[in-house]
N, C-alpha and C positions, 0 to 999 in steps of 0.2 A: 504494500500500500504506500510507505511512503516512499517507495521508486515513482512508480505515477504520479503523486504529489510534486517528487523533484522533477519530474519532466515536466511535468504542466505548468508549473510554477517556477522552477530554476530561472528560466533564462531574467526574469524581472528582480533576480538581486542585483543585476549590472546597470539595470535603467536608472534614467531621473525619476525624479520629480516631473506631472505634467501639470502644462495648465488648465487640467478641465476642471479637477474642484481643489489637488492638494495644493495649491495655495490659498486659498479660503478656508482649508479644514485645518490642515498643517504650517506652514514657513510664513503665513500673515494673520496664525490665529493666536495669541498673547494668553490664553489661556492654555492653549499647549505647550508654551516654551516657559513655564513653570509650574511647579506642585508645590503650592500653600494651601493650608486651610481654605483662602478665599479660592484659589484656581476648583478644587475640588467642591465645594458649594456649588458654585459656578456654576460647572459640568453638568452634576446630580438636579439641577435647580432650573438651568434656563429651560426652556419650550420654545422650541419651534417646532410648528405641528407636521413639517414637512421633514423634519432631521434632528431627531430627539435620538442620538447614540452618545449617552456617557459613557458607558463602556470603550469605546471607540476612542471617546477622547480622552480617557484616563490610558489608555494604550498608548498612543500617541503622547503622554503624559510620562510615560516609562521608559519609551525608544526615547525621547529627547534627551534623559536623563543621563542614557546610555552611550547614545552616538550624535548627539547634537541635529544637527540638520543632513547627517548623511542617508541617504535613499538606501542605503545595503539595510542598516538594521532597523528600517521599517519594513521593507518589505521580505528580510530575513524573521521578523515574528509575524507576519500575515500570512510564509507559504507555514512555519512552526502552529498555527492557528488551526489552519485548512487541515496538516496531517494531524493534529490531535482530534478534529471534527471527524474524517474520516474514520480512522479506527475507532469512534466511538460508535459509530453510525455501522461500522463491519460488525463490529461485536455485538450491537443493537441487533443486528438483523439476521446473526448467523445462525442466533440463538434457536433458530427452530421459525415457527410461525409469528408471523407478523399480529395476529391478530391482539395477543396479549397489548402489547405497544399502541395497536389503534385505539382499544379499548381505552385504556388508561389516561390517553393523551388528552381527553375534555380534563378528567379529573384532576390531575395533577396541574394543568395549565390553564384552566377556563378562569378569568377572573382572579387569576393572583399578580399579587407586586410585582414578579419577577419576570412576568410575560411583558407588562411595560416598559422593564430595560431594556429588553432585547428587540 
């Protein structure tokens, strides 16, 4: 699995930065290029109903921290992201019948906290 991942994925550790949104999300967003208390409110707090990802930007909150403005370790934890999603998602599904999984998925998800981060 994670061979596929690094194929699909690999070649975008050597790209930039583009400018279709990651300078609006990432390299002109001042809430990315630090982690305070106020950055972290921030994140958790603002709304906009079209791109409501704190997670996302507490990510990008982390690779800053890491590698400043270098494009290798953002998008060295976005293909890191994708193979941990996939083996979760093998293992989810290897398990036999899907239907367990279908069933479940209202209950666990319908109407919780944690379905609005994501």
């Amino acid at each position: 699995m994670l061979v596929l991942v690094l194929l699909a994925f690999g070649p975008s550790l050597f790209g930039e930065f583009i400018s279709w949104d990651d300078d609006l999300l990432v390299f002109e967003n001042p809430v990315v290029q630090a982690m305070t208390p106020w950055t972290l409110w921030k994140i958790f707090t603002m709304y906009d109903p079209e791109l409501y990802i704190p997670l996302t930007f507490f990510s990008y909150q982390i690779n800053y921290l890491i590698g400043g403005m270098s494009p290798f370790v953002y998008h060295l934890t976005n293909i890191l992201l994708h193979a941990g999603n996939a083996l979760l998602v093998t293992q989810r599904f290897s398990r036999g019948s899907c239907l367990p999984c279908i069933r479940s998925t209202p209950r666990l998800w319908h109407g919780s906290p944690r379905a609005r981060i994501f």
